[in-house]
N, C-alpha and C positions, 0 to 999 in steps of 0.2 A: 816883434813877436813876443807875444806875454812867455813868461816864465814860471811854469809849477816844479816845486819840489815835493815831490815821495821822500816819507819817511817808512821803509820797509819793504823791503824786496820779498814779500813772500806771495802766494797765488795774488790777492786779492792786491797788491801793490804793484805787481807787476802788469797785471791786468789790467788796471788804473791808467798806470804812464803810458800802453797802449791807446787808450782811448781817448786820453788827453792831450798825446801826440797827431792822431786825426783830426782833434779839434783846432791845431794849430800852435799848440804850449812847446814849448822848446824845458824839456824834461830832464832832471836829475833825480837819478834815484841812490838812497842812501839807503845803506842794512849793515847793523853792526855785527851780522855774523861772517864770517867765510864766505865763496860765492857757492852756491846751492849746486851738487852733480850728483846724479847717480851712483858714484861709488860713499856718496854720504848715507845714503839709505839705511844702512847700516851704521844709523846713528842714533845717539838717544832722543833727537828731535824727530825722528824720522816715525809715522803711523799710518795705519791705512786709514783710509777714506771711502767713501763710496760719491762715485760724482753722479749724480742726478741729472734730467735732462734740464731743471732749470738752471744749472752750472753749464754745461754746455753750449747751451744755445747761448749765455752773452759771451763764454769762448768763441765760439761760431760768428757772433757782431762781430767782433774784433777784427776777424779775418786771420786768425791764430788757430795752427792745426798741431797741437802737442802729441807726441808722440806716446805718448802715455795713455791718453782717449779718442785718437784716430787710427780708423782700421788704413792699411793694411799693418800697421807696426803692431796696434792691441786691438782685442778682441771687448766684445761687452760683456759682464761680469753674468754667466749662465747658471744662478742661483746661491743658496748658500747652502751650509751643508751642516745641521743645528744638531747636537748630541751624535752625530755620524750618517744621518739620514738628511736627504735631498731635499731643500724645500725652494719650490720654483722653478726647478729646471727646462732645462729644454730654452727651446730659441728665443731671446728675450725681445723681439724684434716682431715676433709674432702678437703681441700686445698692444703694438702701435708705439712710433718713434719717442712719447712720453716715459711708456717703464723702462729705456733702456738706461742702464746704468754701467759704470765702469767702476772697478778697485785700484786703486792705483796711491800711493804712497805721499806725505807731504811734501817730502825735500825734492824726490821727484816730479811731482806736478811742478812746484817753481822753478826745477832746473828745465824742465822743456818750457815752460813759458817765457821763461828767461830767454832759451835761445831762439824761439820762433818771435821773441818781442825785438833780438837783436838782428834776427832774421830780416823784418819789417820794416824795422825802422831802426838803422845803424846810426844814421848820422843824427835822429833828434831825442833819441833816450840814451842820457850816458849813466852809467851803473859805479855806484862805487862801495865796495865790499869793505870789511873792518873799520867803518866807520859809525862811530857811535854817536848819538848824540846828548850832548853835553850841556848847550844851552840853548834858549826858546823865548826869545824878547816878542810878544805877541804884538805890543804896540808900535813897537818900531819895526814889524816885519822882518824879523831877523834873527839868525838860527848858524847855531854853531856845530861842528861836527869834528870829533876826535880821528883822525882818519892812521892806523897802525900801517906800518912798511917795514919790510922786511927792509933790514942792512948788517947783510955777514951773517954774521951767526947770530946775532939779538936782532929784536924789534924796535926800532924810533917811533914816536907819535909826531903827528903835526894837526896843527887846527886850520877848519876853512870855514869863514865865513862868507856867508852869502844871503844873498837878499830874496824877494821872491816876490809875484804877483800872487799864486796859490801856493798853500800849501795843504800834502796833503795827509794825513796821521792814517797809517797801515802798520803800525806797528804792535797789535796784535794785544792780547788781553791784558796786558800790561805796560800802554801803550803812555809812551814818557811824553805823547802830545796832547794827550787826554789829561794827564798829570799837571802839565803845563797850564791846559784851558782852564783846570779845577781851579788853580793856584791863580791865576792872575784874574779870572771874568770872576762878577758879584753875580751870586746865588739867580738871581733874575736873568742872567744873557745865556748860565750855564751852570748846571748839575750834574754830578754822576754819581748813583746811587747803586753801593753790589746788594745783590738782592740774595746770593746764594753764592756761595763758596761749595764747590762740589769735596765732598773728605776722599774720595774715592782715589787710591794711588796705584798707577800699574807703572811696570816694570817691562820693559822689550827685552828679545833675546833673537838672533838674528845666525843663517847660516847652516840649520840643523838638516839631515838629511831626511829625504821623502818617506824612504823605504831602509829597511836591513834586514838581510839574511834571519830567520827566525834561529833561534838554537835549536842544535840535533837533540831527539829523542832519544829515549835511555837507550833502543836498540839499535840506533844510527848506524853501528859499528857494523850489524850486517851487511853482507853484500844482495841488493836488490838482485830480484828474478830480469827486473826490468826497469830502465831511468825512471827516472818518478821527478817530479816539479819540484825546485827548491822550494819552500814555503818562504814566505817575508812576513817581515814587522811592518802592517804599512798603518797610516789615519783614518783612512778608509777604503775601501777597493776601487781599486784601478785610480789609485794616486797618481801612481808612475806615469801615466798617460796624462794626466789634466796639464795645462799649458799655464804658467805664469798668468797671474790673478785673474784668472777664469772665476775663481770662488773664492769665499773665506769658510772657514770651518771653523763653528763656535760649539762651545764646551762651556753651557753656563748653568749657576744654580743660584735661587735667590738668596743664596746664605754668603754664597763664593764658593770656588774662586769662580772664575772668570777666564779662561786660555781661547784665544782668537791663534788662529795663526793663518796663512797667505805663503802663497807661492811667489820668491823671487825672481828677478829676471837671468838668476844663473839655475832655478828649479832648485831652488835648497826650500826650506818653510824659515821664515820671520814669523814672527807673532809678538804678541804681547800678554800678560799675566794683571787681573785684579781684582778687586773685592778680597784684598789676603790682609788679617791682620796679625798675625804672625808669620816674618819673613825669613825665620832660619830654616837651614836647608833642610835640616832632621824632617822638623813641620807642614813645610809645604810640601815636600816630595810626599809624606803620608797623606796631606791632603787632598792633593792633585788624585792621589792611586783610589783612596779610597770614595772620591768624592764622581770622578769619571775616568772607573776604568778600564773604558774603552781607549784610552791614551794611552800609545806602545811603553814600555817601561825603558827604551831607551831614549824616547825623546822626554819622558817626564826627566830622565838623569840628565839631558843637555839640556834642560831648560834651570832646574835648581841649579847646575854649574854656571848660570851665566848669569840669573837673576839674584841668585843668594852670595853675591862676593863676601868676601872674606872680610872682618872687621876694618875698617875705615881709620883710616889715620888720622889724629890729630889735628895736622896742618889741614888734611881733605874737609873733616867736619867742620874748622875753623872757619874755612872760606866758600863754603854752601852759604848762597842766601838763604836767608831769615825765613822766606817765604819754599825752602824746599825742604820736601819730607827726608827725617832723619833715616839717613842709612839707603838714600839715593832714590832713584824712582821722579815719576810726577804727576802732577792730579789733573786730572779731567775738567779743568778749568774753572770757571766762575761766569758769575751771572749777573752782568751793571749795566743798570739801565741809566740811558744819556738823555738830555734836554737840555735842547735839541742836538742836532749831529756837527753843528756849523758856529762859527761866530765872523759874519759878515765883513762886520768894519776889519775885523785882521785879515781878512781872504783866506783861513783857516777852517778845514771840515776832515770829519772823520768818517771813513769805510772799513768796513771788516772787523775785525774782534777788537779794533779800538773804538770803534764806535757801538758794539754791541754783540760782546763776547756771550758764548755758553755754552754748555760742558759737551759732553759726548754720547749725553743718554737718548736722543733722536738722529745723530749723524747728520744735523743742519748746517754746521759750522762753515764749511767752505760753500757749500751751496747758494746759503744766503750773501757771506763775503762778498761772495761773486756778482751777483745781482745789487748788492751797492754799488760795486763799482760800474758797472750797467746804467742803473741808477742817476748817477750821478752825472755820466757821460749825457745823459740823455737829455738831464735838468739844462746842463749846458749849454746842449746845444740847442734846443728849444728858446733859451732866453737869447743867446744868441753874443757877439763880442760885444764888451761894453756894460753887461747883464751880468755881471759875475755875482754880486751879492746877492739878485734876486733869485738866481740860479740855484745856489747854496740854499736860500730858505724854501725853495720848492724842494728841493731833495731831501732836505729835514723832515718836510709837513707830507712826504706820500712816502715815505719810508716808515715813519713814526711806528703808524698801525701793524704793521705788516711784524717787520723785527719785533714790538713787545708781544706780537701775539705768537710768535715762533718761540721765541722767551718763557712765555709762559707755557706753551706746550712742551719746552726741555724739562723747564720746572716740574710739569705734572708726571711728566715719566719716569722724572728721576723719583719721585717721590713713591711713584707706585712700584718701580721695580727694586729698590732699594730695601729691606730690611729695616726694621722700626730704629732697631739700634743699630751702628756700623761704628766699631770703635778700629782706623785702620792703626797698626802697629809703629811707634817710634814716631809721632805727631807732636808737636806742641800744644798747645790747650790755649787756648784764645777765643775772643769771639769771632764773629764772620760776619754778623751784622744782616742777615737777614731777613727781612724784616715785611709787615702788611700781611694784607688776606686774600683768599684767591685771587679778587679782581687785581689783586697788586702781584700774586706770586709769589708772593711772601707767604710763611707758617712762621711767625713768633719769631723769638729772640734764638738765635744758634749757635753750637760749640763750634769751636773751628777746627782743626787738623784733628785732633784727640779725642774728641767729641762726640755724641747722639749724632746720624744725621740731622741737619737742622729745618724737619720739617713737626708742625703739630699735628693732631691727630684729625683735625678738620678738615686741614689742606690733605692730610692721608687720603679721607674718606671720599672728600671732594675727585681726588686724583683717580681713587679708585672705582668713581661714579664715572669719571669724564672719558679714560683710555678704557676697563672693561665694556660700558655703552657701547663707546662707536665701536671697539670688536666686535662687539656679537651682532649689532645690525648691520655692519659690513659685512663679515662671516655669512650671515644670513643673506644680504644682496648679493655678494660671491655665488652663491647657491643657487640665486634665482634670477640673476641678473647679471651673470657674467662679463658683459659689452661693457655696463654701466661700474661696475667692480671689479676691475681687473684682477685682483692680488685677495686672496683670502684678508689680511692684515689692510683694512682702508687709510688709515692713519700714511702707512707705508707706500702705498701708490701715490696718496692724495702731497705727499712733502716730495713725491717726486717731477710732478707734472707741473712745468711751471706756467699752464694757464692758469692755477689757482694760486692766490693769494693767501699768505700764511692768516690773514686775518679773518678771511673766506674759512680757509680752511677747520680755523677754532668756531668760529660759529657754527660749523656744518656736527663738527665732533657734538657742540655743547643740544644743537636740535636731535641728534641722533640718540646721544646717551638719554638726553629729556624724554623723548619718543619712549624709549626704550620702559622708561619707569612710567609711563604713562600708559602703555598699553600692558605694562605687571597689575598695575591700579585698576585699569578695569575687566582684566582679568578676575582680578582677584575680588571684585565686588559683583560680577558676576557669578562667579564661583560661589559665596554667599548668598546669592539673591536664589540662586538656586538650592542651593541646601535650605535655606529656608523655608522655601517652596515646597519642598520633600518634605518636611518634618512638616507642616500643615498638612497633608497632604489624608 
């Protein structure tokens, strides 16, 4: 029985050793964090998501029913709820099995795939949590892991080394088997190039209640003729009733901030906070009030209480890696493009954000993940045992297209939703390296943490021609084509249905937005031809 190892227990890693377990691998999986549960949710790793129907369906392959995205445990996500008003509601099902989508959380989607992959398959996926890894001998297929064990009151470390027929890197946008490939293959077998370092830093806050009692009015004190309704502080009417991530409810301005928040599974609100570049509590509470408010004044107080801590100690700022924003928080990831995904002769391949991270400005990240891992299972088994290398290079070469053009579609939105300048508060100043022109996703040389965001004004304008376009002729198909345009927003339906190809998808955007200026163009020499016309006239 060949042998794969996982590096990374997260959605798209666990997902993986399911499918690689079908194929017949006798499966180790390694994740140097803690084992992932629902009472982590309430961590600072932990964010919503929105899983799409092309995340689903290769859940659904597997034969994994996560309780997080199958009914009868959860419901599908029945709109969103944008500045306090409704957008999409109603039954998401009535669109056909493509829009439906679920909210569901990071740490918890791993902790239920985790237990329905343990579910499945006990005896050929073993999982081993606090285990980091430490060393990556490519050529001699062989890979070291720091693995922590509690004894008594302190923790011992021990090392295991172990050999492997696959391996496989799920270890996420900063993925130390990517790091590895960089460092040991010549520029020809393998590259990985960041294209975009997102500056953008948010901040979670977890636990706040739905609803509170409003305060009494100056004449409270009398006694009513007759009971009258408490009044409450709620986010929006008939909070109290919505079920645990039925919706998310955004609160966003292109200046900032940025407040999301979700229902959890005890009915309190999580959220998250960003686009803030100053994070004292004074600052943002005036922000938040005066910038949206429609946000009760008691949860803007629990959220500065949880998001604005108190100054950092010493030893704390000490031991932050180099790569986390000052004064806590974390960014919306980064954007590196790989070539290719695989290197053969080692039996070494990359899925999910180590193969082809980026940030959170489309909500593609786990979707796509997932469909690597899909992916990959599929190259597999198609080539068949004995096919391992040729397998790896078929998964590289039909993945390629798809990932950089989902890549560049994050690029284009972040570009367009963002603010020309975004300087986020207590950053260090560095480059980020991002670099090429649209075709590449690149805008010019960029500031890092501290910094402009790192787009030029071309790739703006570009961004601004590619996402406004396909709005309004979506918008416009929505209107007059219903069937054919589900969702007012096309961009939005189109990254959820996973008959379409993300590369499909950018050429449809780039014919749309074209369309678009091509029928202002003869408009507008129309327009001319007739005024001309008139004034001879």
């Amino acid at each position: 029985m060949p042998s794969a190892i996982v590096v990374g227990a997260g959605p798209a890693g666990v997902l993986t050793s399911v499918y690689l377990a079908q194929l017949g691998y006798a499966v180790d999986v390694f994740e140097r964090r803690e084992e992932p549960s629902q009472a982590q949710a309430s961590s600072q790793h932990s964010y919503p998501m929105v899983l799409a129907n092309r995340a689903t369906v290769c859940i659904a392959e597997a034969g994994l029913q996560p309780a997080c995205c199958t009914e009868p445990t959860a419901r599908p996500c029945c709109g969103h709820y944008s500045l306090g008003k409704l957008r999409g509601g109603g039954d998401p099902k009535s669109l056909g099995p493509e829009m439906v989508t679920w909210v569901v959380d990071r740490v918890g989607l791993a902790a239920d795939l985790l237990a329905e992959a343990c579910r499945v398959y006990p005896d050929r996926i073993r999982f081993h949590f606090n285990a980091a890894l430490t060393e990556l001998d490519l050529a001699a297929r062989r890979v070291v892991f720091s693995l922590a064990q509690p004894n008594g009151g302190s923790t011992s470390t021990q090392q295991e080394v172990c050999g492997y027929d696959l391996l496989v890197g799920a270890d996420g946008a900063s993925s130390g088997v990517r790091a590895a490939m960089a460092a040991q293959l010549p520029p020809e077998r393998f590259s990985a190039e960041l294209l975009y370092q997102s500056v953008v830093v948010y901040r979670t806050f977890h636990g706040l209640p739905r609803t509170r009692p409003a305060a009494p009015g100056p004449d409270a004190s009398a006694a009513p003729e007759r009971p009258v309704p408490v009044p409450v502080e709620e986010l929006v009417p008939g909070i109290g009733e919505h079920l645990p991530k039925q919706h998310l409810y955004w609160y966003d301005n292109r200046t900032g901030p940025l407040v999301t928040f979700w229902i959890n599974e005890a009915g309190q609100l999580d959220g998250l906070v960003s686009k803030v570049t100053d994070w004292s509590a004074s600052a943002l509470s005036s922000l938040i009030r005066s910038v949206h408010p429609a946000i009760p004044p008691y949860l803007v107080d629990g959220i500065v209480e949880q998001v604005c801590p108190k100054q950092p100690s010493a030893e704390a700022s000490s031991a932050a890696p180099e790569s986390a924003p000052a004064g806590g928080g974390s960014r919306f990831g980064c954007v590196v493009r790989c070539r290719p995904f695989h290197a053969a002769e080692e039996g070494v391949v990359l899925v999910g954000d180590a193969a082809h991270p980026v940030t959170g400005h489309l909500g593609q990240g786990a979707n796509m993940a997932l469909e690597s891992a899909r992916a990959l299972a599929a190259a597999l088994r198609r080539f068949g045992p004995g096919r391992q290398a040729e397998a790896l290079a078929a998964y590289s070469a039909e993945r390629a297209a798809d990932t950089a053009a989902c890549q560049h579609l994050e690029m284009s939105m972040a570009a367009f939703v963002l603010p020309p300048v975004y300087r986020p508060g207590g950053g260090k100043a560095g480059k980020a390296g991002a670099k090429g022109g649209p075709e590449e996703g690149g805008a010019g040389a960029a500031e890092g943490a501290a910094g402009s965001a790192p787009f030029s004004l071309g790739f703006r304008l570009y961004a601004a021609w590619l996402i406004m376009g396909s709005m309004m002729v979506g918008l416009a198909g929505h209107k007059l084509a219903p069937a054919a345009f589900p969702l007012p927003i096309w961009l939005m339906a189109a990254t959820r249905d996973s008959r379409l190809r993300y590369s499909v998808i950018l050429q449809r955007a780039r014919l749309m937005a074209g369309g678009l200026v091509l029928a202002g163009g003869a408009a507008a020499v129309a327009s001319v031809a007739l005024a001309v016309r008139w004034w001879r006239r």
